[in-house]
C-alpha positions in Angstrom: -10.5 -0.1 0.3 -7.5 -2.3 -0.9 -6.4 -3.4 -4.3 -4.0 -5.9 -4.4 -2.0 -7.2 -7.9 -1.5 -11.1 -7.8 1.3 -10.8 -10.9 1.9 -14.5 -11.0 -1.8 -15.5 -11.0 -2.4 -12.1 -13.3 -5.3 -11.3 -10.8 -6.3 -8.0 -9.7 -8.5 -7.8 -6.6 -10.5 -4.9 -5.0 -11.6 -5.3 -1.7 -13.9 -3.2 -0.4 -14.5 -4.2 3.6 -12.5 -6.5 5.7 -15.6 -9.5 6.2 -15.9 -12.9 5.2 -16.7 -14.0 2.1 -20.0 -15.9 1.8 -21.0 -16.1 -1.3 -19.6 -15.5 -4.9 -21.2 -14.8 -8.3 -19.3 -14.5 -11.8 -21.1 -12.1 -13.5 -19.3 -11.3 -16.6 -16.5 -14.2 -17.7 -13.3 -13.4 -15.4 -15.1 -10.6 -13.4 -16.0 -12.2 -9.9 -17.9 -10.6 -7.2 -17.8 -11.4 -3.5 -20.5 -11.0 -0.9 -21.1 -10.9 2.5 -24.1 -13.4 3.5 -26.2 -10.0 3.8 -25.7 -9.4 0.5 -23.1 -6.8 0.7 -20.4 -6.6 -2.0 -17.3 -7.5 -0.4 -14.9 -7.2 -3.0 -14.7 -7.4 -6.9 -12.0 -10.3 -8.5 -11.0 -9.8 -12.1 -9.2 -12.9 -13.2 -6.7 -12.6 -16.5 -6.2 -8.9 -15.1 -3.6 -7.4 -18.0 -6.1 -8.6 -20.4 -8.5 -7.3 -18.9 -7.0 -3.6 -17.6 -4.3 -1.8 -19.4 -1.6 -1.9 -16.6 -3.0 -3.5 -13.7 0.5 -2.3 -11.4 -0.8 1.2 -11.9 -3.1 3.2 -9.6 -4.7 6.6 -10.2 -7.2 7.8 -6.6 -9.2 10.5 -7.3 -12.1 12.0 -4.7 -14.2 14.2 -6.6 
């Protein structure tokens, strides 16, 4: 998994395997999700990220 910060654009991506994108849905205004053309979730975009998370430079990984 990466997540990667875009601080000009203010967009915060999660990406989840390393496959092409073939389709994309915008569930939720600013949330975007990307799939593989199996249906697979590729990776999740939010747009307007430090509106949307309350520091979007910080990262906590936890395995439980």
């Amino acid at each position: 998994m990466k997540v990667k910060y875009d601080k000009e654009q203010d967009i915060l991506y999660l990406s989840f395997r390393d496959e092409a994108v073939y389709e994309s849905d915008e569930e939720k205004k600013d949330i975007i999700l990307d799939y593989t053309a199996t249906g697979q979730i590729v990776g999740i975009e939010v747009l307007n990220a430090s509106r949307q998370v309350s520091n979007p430079t910080k990262l906590e990984y936890e395995v439980a």
